[in-house]
C-alpha positions, 0 to 999 in steps of 0.5 A: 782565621780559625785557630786551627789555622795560624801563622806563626812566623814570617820567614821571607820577605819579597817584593812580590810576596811575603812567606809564612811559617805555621800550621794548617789543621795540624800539618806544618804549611807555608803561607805564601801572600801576594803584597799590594802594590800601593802604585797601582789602581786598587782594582787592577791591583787585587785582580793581578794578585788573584790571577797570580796566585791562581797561576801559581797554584794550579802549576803547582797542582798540575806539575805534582800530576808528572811525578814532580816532587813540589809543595802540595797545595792545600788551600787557595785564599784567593781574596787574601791572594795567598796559597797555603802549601806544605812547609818542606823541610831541607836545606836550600841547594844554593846553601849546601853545594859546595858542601857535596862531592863532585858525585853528588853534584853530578847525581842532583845536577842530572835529577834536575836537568830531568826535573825541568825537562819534564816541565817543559815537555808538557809546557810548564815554563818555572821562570826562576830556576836557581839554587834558591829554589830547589830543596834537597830533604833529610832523604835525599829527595830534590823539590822545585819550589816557587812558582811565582812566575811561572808561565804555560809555552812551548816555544824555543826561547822561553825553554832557552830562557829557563835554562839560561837563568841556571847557567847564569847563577851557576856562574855568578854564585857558583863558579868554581862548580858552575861546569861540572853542575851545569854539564850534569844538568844539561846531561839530564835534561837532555835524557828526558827531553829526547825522549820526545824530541831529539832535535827540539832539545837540541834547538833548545840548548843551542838557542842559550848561545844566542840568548848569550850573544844577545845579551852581550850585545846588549850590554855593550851598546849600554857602555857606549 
């Protein structure tokens, strides 16, 4: 690795990939590696890391396009299966809500729900929407991050999925903001998402109910 490229400090460790703190030619930048999974056949291994790290950049190349503010992308090491992206500074959403008055809530929640909708307007699905994944900077500016499991659809469900994972952190660790959050987000999302289709948005949101339903059904039978 050149020394003008350096990894300096790991600051996340997961089971799908680890992230690093350092500096890319001077700018600060995280290094994202996908870790090899020791119980699959080396080859298969290494080619699902690559498609992975692939995916996940070129969404997030594509979605900055739609005037998204995600990390920019300045190198793909794909035989490493790693991305280096700009390092954002800011402080995860999921740290500072309860912190933010119900203005602010509202304000962000609606930015969000915008955010998304964008996304899935143009067929990108995020996959992990949590308050994990969103940066709010020094000046105010919201940043979607981690695209690890993105995925390209424009069906119903998997845009009901999406949402219905945000619903569900919200609820779990977010509880007493969970309504005032989620109507803001859905508020947002449904004045971008209408703007090209009034009665796919609202399929979408309804379709959250089913998925609920299903998942309570599920659950139940696992008790008996």
């Amino acid at each position: 690795m050149s020394s003008d490229v350096k990894k300096e400090k790991i600051i996340r460790k997961g089971a799908e990939a680890s992230l690093y703190y350092g500096h890319w030619f001077g700018k600060e930048v995280i290094f994202k590696y996908r870790l090899p999974k020791k119980y699959r056949i080396e080859e298969l291994d290494r080619r699902i890391r690559t498609e992975r790290t692939l995916n996940e950049a070129r969404a997030l190349t594509k979605v900055k396009n739609y005037g998204i503010n995600v990390p920019q992308v300045f190198e793909i090491d794909s035989t490493n299966s790693t991305i280096i992206m700009k390092y954002i500074q800011g402080d995860k959403l999921k740290d500072i809500l309860s912190d933010l008055d119900n203005d602010q809530k509202i304000k962000y929640f609606n930015e969000i729900g915008r955010v998304i909708a964008t996304l899935h307007k143009n067929g990108h699905i995020h996959g992990d929407i949590t308050t994990s994944n969103i940066i709010l900077t020094s000046n105010k500016n919201i940043f979607l991050i981690d695209f690890g499991l993105h995925a390209y659809s424009d069906t119903i469900e998997d845009k009901s999925v999406d949402l219905h994972l945000l619903k569900r952190v919200l609820i779990s660790s977010h509880g007493k903001d969970y309504e005032c959050c989620f109507t803001a987000f859905l508020n947002g999302y449904k004045s971008e998402y209408k703007k090209v289709g009034s009665s796919e948005c609202d399929q979408i949101i309804k379709n959250i109910d089913v998925i609920e339903t299903r998942g309570r059904y599920i659950n139940s039978d696992q008790r008996l």
